[in-house]
Each structure stands twice: as C-alpha cells, then as structure tokens.
ZAMARGU-4260 file (C-alpha; in steps of 0.2 Angstrom, whole numbers, plus 5000, padded with zeros to 4 digits):
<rodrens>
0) 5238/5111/4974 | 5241/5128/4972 | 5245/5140/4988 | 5244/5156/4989 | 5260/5165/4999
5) 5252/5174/5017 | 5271/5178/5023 | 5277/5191/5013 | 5260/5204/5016 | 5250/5201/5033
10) 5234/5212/5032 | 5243/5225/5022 | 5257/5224/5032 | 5275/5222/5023 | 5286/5209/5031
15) 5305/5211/5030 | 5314/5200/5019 | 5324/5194/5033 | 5310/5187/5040 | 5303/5182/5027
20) 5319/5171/5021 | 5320/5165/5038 | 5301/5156/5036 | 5306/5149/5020 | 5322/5141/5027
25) 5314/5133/5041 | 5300/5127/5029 | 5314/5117/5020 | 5322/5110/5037 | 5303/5101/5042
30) 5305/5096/5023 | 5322/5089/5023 | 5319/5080/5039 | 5300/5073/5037 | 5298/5071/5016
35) 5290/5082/5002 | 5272/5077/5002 | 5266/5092/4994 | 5258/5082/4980 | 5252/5070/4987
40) 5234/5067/4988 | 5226/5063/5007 | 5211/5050/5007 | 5200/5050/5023 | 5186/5041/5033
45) 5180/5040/5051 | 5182/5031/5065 | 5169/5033/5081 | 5176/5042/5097 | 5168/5033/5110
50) 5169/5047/5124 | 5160/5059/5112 | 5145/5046/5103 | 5134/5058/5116 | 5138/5076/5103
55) 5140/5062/5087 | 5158/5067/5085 | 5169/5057/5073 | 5187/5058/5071 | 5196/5059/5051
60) 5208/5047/5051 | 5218/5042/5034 | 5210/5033/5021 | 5214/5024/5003 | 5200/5032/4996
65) 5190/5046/4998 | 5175/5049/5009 | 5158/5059/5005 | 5155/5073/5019 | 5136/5076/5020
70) 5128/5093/5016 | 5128/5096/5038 | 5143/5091/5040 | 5156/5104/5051 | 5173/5099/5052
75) 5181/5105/5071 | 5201/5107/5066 | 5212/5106/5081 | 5230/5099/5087 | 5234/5090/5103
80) 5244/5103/5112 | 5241/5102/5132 | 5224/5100/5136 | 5216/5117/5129 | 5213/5114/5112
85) 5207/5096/5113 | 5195/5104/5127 | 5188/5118/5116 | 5186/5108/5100 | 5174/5097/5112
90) 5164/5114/5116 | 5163/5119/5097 | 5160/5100/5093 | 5146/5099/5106 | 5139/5117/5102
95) 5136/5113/5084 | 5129/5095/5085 | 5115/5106/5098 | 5113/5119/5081 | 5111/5102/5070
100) 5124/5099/5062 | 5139/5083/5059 | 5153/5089/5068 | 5171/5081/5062 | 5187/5081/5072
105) 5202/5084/5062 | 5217/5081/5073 | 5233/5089/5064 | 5246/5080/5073 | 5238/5064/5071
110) 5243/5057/5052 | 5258/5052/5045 | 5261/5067/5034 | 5275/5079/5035 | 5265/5093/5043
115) 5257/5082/5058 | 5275/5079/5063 | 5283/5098/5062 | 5266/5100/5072 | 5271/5085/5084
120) 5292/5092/5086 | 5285/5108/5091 | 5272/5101/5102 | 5285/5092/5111 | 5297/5109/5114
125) 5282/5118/5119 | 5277/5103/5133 | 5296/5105/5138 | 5297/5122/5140 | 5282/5123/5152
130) 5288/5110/5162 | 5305/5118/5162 | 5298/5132/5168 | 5290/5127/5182 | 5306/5119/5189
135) 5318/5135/5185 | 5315/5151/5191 | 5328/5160/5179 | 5323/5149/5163 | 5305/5156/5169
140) 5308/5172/5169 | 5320/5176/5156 | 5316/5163/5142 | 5297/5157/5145 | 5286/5173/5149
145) 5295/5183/5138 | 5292/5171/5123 | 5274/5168/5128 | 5269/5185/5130 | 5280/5195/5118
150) 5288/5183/5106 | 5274/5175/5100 | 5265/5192/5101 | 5277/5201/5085 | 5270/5198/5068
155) 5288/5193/5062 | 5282/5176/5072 | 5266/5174/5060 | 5276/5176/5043 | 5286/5161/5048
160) 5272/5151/5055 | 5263/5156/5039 | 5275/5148/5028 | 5279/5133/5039 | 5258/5129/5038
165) 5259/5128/5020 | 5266/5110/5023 | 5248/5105/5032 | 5239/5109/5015 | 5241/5093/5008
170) 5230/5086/5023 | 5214/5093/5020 | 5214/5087/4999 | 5197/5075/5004 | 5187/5092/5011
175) 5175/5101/5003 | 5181/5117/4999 | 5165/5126/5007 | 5164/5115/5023 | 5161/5123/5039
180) 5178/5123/5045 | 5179/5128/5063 | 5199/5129/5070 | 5204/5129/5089 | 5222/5130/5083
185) 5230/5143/5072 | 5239/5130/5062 | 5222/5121/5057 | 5214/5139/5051 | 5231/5142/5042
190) 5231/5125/5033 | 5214/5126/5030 | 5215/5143/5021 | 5232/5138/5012 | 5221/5124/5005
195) 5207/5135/4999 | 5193/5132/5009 | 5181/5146/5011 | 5173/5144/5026 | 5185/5146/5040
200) 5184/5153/5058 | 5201/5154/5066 | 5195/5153/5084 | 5208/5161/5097 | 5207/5154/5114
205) 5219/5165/5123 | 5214/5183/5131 | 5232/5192/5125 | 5231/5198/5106 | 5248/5189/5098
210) 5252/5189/5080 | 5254/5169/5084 | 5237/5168/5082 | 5234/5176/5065 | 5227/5166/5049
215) 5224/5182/5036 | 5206/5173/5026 | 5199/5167/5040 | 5186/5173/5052 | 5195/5177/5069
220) 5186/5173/5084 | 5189/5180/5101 | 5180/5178/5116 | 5181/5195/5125 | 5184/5212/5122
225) 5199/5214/5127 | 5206/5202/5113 | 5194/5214/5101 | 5202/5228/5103 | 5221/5221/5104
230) 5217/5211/5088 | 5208/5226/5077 | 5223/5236/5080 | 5235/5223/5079 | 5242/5232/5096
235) 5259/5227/5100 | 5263/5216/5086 | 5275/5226/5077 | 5290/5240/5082 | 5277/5254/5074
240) 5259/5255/5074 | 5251/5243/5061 | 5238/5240/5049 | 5224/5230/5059 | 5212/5215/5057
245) 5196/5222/5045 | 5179/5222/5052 | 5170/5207/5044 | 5186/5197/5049 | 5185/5200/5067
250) 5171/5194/5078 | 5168/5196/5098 | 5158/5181/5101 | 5159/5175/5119 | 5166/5162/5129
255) 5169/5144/5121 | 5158/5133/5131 | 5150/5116/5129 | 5133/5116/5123 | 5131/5102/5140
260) 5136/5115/5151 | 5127/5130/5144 | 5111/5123/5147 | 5112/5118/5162 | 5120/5133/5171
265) 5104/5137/5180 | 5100/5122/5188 | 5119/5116/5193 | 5120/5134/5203 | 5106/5130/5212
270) 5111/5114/5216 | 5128/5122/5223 | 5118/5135/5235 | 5108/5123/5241 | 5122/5112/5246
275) 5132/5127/5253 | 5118/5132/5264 | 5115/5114/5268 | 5131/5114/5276 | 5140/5100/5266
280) 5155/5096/5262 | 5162/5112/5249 | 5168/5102/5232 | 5184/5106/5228 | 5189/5100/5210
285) 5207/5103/5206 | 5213/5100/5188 | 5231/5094/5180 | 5234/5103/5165 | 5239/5093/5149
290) 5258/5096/5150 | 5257/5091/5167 | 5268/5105/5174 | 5266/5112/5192 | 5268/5096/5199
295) 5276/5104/5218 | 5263/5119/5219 | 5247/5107/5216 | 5256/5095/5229 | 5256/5110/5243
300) 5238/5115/5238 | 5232/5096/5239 | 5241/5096/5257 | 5232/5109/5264 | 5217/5103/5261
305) 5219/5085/5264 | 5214/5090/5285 | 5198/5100/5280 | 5192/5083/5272 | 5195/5074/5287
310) 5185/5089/5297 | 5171/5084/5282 | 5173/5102/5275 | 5179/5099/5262 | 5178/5083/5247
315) 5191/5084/5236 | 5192/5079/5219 | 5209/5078/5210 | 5207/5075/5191 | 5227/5071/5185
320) 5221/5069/5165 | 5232/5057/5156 | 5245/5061/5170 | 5247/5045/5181 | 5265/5050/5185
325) 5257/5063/5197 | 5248/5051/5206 | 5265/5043/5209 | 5269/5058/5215 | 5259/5064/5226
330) 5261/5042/5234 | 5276/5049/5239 | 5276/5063/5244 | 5261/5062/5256 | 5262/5052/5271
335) 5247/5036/5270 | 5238/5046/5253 | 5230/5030/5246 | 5222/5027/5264 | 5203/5030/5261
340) 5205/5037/5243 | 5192/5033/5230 | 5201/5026/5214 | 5194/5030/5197 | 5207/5024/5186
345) 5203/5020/5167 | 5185/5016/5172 | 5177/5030/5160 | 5158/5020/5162 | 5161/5019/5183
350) 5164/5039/5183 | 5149/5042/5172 | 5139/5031/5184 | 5147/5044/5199 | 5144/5060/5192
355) 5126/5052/5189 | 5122/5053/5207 | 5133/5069/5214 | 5116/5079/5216 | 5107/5066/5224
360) 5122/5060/5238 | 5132/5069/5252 | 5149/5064/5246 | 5162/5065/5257 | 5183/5061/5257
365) 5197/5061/5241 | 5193/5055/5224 | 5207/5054/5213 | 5201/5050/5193 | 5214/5046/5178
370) 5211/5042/5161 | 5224/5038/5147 | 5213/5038/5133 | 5214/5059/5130 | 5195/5061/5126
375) 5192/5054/5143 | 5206/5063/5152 | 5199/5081/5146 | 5181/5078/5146 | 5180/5069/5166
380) 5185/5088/5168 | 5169/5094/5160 | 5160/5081/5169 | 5164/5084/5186 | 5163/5102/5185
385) 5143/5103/5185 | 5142/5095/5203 | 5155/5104/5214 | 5156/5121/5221 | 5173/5127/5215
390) 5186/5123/5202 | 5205/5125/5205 | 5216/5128/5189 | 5228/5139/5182 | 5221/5153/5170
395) 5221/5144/5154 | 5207/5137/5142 | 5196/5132/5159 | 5198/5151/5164 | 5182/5155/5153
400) 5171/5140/5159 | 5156/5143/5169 | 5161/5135/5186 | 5170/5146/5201 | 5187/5147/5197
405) 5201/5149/5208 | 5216/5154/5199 | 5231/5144/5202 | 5250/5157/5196 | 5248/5156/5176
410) 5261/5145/5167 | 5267/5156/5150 | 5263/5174/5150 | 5249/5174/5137 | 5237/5165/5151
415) 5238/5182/5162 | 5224/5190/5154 | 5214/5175/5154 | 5213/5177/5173 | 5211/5195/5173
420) 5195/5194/5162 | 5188/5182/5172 | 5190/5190/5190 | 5182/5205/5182 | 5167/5199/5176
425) 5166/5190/5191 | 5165/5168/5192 | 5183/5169/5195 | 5195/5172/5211 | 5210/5184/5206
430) 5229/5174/5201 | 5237/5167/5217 | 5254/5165/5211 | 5260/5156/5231 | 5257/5143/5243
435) 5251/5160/5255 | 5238/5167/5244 | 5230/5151/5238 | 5227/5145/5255 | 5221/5161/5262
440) 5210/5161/5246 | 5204/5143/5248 | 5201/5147/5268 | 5191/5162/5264 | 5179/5154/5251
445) 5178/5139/5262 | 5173/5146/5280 | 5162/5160/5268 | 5147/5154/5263 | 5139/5170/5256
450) 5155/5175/5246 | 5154/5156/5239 | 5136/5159/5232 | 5136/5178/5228 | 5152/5171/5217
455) 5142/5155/5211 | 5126/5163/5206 | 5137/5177/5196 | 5138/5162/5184 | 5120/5164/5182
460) 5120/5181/5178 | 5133/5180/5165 | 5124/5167/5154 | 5110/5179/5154 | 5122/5191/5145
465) 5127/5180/5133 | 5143/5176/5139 | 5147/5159/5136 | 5139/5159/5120 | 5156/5159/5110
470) 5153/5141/5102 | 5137/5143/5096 | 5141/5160/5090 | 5158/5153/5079 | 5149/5139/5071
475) 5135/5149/5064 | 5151/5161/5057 | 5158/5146/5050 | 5142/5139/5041 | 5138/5157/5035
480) 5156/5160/5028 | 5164/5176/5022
</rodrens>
C-alpha cells in the first residue's frame, strides 16, 4: 500500500524538519514495540451490537477473508477514548441508518494490529492524565490545560500524529476505496485518507480549533461557528499567521445529534413543562464521563441533592457508565446510600422497560444505573435524557445535546468552548467550576419553574434552526465525497 507523506506540508504549510524527524522517530518506537504489519493485508466481517439492532449497526471485526460491503453501506470510524467518541459515532450511526443507509462501526483500538495498540498506549495516558488532574491541582494547571488547549492546538502536533496514523493504513485494506467513511476521531480520518479512501468526513467534536484535529483530504466537520472560523484560519496553530483550511474542505453543519433524539424534541419538551407546572418531582440526570474522573465534585453535587429527594423535589438519576468503582464510592462515602435506591445494574432490557413508562408515571427517589458492556454504558445516557427536566455534565461531547444542560467545571481545557457555545445559544447553564456555584445553580432551576421551561423550550427553538442537524448533515458530505 502505498502512502502518501501529510507531515512534511499541512495545507501549504511547511513543517520544520525538527518536527518532522521527531514524528518519524516516534513512528519507528510504536513499530519496534507492536510489529511491522505495513504489509499485511486485513480481512474483516461483522458481528451484531446488540445495544444498536434498533439503527442496524454492525461492528468490523477481523476476519480470514474478506467481506462484500453493499452499495449503502457507510462505515462510522471511531476509537474508544472516554465516552465521547463512542457517543457520537452512535449519533452519525443512527443519523444515517434514518437517511437509508448500512451504517458500520469501525473501532480502531479494537484489532490486533500495530496501530489499534499505539491507539490503545495513548488512550490509556490520556484516561490518566484526566484522572490525574482532577486529583492535583498543580498537575492541573501547569501540565493538563496547557496541553489540552494549547499543546494539542500547534500544527507541530498534527505532523507527528500524521506520521504516527500511517501505521492505521493497513486496517482499512477490506474497504471500498469510495465508501462513505464518516470519522469521529482524527485518527480514523487520517488512516482512512492514508489508505486512499475518497470519501472522508473528519468530524471534530470539540468547540476549540486545534491542529490535533487536522486530517488534510478529508472533509472537516464542525459543529459551530466558532470552530469555523478558528479552523479557516487555522488561528493559533502556528508561531505566525498560517495558510488555512480551503472552502470545500470545511463545512459548518451543526450539532452531532441522534436521529432518536432529533425527532422527538418537540414532544419530550412538552412532556418536561407539563411535568414542571404539574408540580412533580424535577428529573435530575447526572452523568459519569468515560474516564471516570471527578469522582469528589460529583459526590458533593449528589450530596446536596440527596434531601430534596426526600422533600419529593427532586428524582435523581445517577448514570456511572462502565464505572462501578463509583458506586463503591459514593457506598462509602454517604451515610445509609443503598437505603431505598433503585438498582439497575447490567439489566440493559429492565432499563429499556423504565424508560418506556417515564412519561406515563410520577417517579419519585434515586436511581442509580450501570452497565459494563460500553454500548450500554453510553447509550442509557441517551436513553434517559428524553424523559427528565435537566442533565448534569461536564462540557464535553454531551455539551451539544438537546436536553438542558447544567455545566459541571470542564476537565482539559479544549472542553471550555464547548460550554461557552452552548450557554449562548441558550439550552445550557453557564460552567460551575465549585461546590458554591453548582448548588446555587441547581437551587435556582429547581425552586424556578419559569427559568426551567423558558430554558427547556429553547431546545425547541434551536431544532427549528437547524441546530442539531450536524449528523445528518456529515453523512450526506460523506456519501457525496470530494
């Protein structure tokens, strides 16, 4: 397979040859240490995702011989990396099954190949670091948010991710060259080009323009116009003003949201209000990312809830992923916490039944859910979000979701912008970065019912501007190509 180099020259931009050596050296350390399979020729097949029969999704696993895509097939390419790329390779998944087409999922990280593990070391040093920095203030603030929002932000960074992605190439030998291709991850979009497919869209889920998230021959994808701007200009990414992204490379298309969601915007908000001005209990849904960092800060949210439950203000739903750890926990931390609480625990088919009848009941107390398989772990997050009033989370990938959000302190500096864009257009609270301003937040949307559904019918508003159209929007770019 022949690869073209995309280090040396990013968008008519010379890289030094510093850099330049430096990407080539690290490419030969993942070599040394995981094997040379540029040669090799990768077989796949499928294998049905349970969690995800409902959109028709399939997973590529490895294979002895090759498969036969058909001619609607669109292949979703993603890495397991937290919960946020897994979450928006379900919306893109479930956007183009609703648009007809055979979506794929194409997990990186998954095969024994030498790219899936460089893909997995790194993925384990990122999951570290963010727990790290949630435990030390200093690591924090002079090693974490300077990487995340300026060190992954200089094109330098690209060149060497550029060169290290050549070693995914080998992966995607079984796919068509012209398949619709749709990555969540800058690594798939790289590989995918380095491979020679020609229908790509690179879709960039953060709100802060970094070179990390540059795959020169794709389609970029952005969801607001913020990102537009920083990623025409390439703003920021060099130590003088650079050449920027082309016009038919960059597209603003909106929010990555599930089809599931999308569609049902209207009638959940209406649901909301009239539970608000019924008087029941507010739904609180709070979510454990997919690092499961912030461990104390969700324990002092959780505590000050836990007696506006028992006043039957509030029901609390407490979503810990793939995180049972946390539920151990908070066991101990908080005095009698199993007394009364709802269990869902690896019962994917009882929640399902649940979240059938959330609209027709009253629901009242503290329901706590878990889920190791991953499909389940991110997905009960999407399904539980239709039926409550509010969403607490930090300002990542669930920042651009159409529920109210309020904004948990960011972890990694690149989610900043994530909660600025949505507290300006409005279904989101501003960043409350302490224990003081996310319980005078939580207080005030509780105890104020018409804040609570001005902020709640915003949502309604927005999908009449197109806003969460971002999924349906990048498939179509991916099937139409360059």
């Amino acid at each position: 397979m022949e690869i073209k180099d995309k280090s040396s020259v990013i968008f008519g931009n010379q890289i030094d040859k510093k850099t330049i050596k430096q990407g080539l050296k690290s490419k030969k350390k993942f070599m040394k240490k995981y094997g040379d399979d540029t040669n090799k020729e990768y077989c796949l097949s499928t294998e049905v995702i349970p969690s995800l029969e409902f959109i028709n999704t399939k997973n590529l696993v490895l294979s002895d011989k090759p498969m036969e895509f058909p001619k609607n097939a669109l292949v979703v390419g993603n890495i397991r990396m937290g919960f946020g790329h897994y979450r928006i390779s379900i919306a893109i998944a479930s956007c183009a099954k609703a648009l007809g087409y055979e979506p794929y999922w194409f997990d990186l990280a998954s095969f024994d190949a030498t790219g899936s593990a460089m893909i997995r070391e790194q993925n384990d040093l990122y999951s570290l670091a963010s727990k790290i920095s949630q435990k030390s203030h200093l690591f924090n603030h002079f090693i974490w948010e300077p990487l995340n929002s300026e060190g992954f932000r200089q094109i330098t960074y690209n060149s060497k991710d550029q060169k290290n992605a050549e070693l995914l190439a080998p992966l995607y030998h079984n796919l068509p060259k012209d398949v619709p291709f749709v990555a969540t991850h800058v690594w798939p979009s790289q590989g995918a080009i380095h491979a020679g497919l020609t229908h790509v869209v690179n879709a960039i889920p953060d709100n802060w323009p970094m070179a990390l998230h540059l795959s020169e021959g794709a389609i970029h994808c952005v969801q607001t116009p913020f990102a537009y701007l920083g990623y025409k200009m390439l703003n920021g990414m060099g130590k003088k003003p650079l050449q920027g992204i082309p016009e038919t490379d960059l597209y603003e298309v909106g929010h990555y949201v599930d089809h599931e969601l999308v569609a049902n915007i209207e009638n959940d908000v209406k649901n909301r209000v009239k539970r608000i001005k019924n008087g029941e209990p507010i739904r609180i849904l709070m979510s454990v990312g997919g690092a499961g960092a912030g461990a104390k800060y969700f324990l002092q949210i959780i505590q000050h809830l836990l007696p506006l439950v028992k006043e039957k203000k509030v029901a609390l739903f407490l979503n810990l992923g793939d995180h049972l750890d946390m539920y151990e926990y908070l066991k101990k931390h908080i005095k009698d916490f199993d007394d009364g609480l709802h269990k869902f625990f690896d019962d994917y088919a009882k929640l399902n039944e649940f979240v059938e009848t959330m609209d027709k009941e009253v629901i009242e107390g503290t329901y706590i859910f878990y889920h190791k398989n991953i499909f389940e772990a991110v997905y009960s997050t999407n399904l539980l979000m239709r039926h409550v009033e509010m969403l607490i989370t930090k300002p990542s990938e669930l920042a651009f979701y159409p529920v109210l959000k309020v904004m948990m302190r960011h972890i990694g500096g690149h989610e900043v912008y994530g909660a600025v864009h949505a507290q300006e257009i409005g279904d989101s609270t501003f960043e409350c970065p302490d224990k003081k301003s996310m319980n005078e937040m939580l207080d005030r949307l509780i105890n104020d019912k018409d804040l609570l559904i001005h902020l709640n019918e915003q949502i309604i508003k927005l999908k009449e501007q197109g806003i969460y159209n971002g999924g349906y929007e990048a498939v179509k770019l991916a099937v139409k190509g360059r």
